[in-house]
C-alpha positions in Angstrom: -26.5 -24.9 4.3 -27.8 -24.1 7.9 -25.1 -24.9 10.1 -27.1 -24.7 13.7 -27.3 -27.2 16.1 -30.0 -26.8 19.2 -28.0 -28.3 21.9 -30.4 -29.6 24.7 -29.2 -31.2 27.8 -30.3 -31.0 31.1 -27.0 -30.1 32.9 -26.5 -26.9 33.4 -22.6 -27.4 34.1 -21.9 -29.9 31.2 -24.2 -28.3 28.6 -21.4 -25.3 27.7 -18.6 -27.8 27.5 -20.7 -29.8 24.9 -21.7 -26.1 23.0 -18.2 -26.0 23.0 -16.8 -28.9 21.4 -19.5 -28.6 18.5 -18.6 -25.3 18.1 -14.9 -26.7 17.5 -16.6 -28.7 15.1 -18.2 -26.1 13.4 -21.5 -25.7 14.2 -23.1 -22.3 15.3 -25.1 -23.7 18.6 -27.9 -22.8 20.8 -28.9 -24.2 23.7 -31.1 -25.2 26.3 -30.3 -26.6 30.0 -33.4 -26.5 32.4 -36.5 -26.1 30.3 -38.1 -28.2 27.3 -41.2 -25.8 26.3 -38.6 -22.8 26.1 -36.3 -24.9 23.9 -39.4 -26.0 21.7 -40.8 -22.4 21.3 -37.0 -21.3 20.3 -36.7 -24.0 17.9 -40.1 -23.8 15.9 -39.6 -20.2 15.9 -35.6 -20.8 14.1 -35.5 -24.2 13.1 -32.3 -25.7 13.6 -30.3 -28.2 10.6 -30.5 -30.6 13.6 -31.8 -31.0 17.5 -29.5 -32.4 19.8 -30.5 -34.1 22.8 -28.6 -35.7 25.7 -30.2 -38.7 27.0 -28.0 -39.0 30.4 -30.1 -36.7 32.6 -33.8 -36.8 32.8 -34.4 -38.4 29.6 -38.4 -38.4 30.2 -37.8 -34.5 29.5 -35.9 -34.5 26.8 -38.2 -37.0 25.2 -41.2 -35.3 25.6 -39.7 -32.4 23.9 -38.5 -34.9 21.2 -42.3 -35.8 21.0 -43.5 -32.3 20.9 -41.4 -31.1 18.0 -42.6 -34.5 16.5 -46.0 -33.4 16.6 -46.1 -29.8 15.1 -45.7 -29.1 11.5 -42.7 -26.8 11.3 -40.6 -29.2 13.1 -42.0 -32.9 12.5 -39.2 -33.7 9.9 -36.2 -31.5 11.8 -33.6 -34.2 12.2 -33.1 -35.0 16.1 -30.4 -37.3 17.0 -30.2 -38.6 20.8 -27.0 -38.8 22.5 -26.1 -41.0 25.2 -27.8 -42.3 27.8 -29.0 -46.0 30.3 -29.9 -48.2 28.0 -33.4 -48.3 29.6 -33.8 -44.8 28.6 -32.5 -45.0 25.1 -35.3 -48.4 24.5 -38.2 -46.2 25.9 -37.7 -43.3 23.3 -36.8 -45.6 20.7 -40.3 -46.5 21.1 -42.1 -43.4 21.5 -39.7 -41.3 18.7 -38.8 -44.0 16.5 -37.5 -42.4 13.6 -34.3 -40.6 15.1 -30.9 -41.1 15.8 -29.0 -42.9 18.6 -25.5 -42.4 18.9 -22.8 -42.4 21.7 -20.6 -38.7 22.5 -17.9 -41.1 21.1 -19.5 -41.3 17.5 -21.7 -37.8 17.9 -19.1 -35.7 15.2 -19.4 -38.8 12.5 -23.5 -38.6 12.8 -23.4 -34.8 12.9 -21.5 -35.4 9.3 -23.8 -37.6 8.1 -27.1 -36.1 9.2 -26.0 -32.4 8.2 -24.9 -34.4 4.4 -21.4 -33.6 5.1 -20.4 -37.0 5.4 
């Protein structure tokens, strides 16, 4: 089973505690602080078992590059579970990427056992 997580949050100073913890967990990470076509490319071209992305700092970004993935072949079906997050933001990519998951950092190791079917 492909244990890689993309890690995608745009905080350059939190994003290697959070690489951190999953790899505690784990998980063999990569990940992406500052730009969302980069992390697109570098996941189409090595899918991931799942994209992680951190709703708490400019969520418009990290939905669009939810809604990118969505849209190309090789990644439309890659599980992508949203983390965190104003509630405003979490209700707006609900809508627009609908068939992912929405969790707290609280609950994130729980969902990363269930999504990856270790659960």
């Amino acid at each position: 089973m492909n244990e890689h997580i993309f890690l995608i949050h745009w905080n350059e100073e939190e994003v290697e505690a959070k690489a951190a913890a999953l790899r505690d967990l784990g998980w063999q990470v990569d990940l992406e602080a500052a730009d969302g076509a980069r992390a697109a490319k570098r996941i189409i071209e090595n899918p991931p078992r799942i994209v992680l992305i951190y709703l708490t700092r400019l969520p418009s970004h990290g939905r669009e590059t939810a809604k990118y993935l969505r849209s190309r072949k090789a990644t439309q079906t890659l599980p992508i579970i949203f983390v965190d997050g104003h509630e405003d933001a979490i209700t707006k990519t609900q809508e627009q990427v609908s068939n992912a998951v929405y969790t707290d950092e609280e609950n994130l190791a729980k969902i990363l056992q269930q999504e990856s079917g270790k659960g």
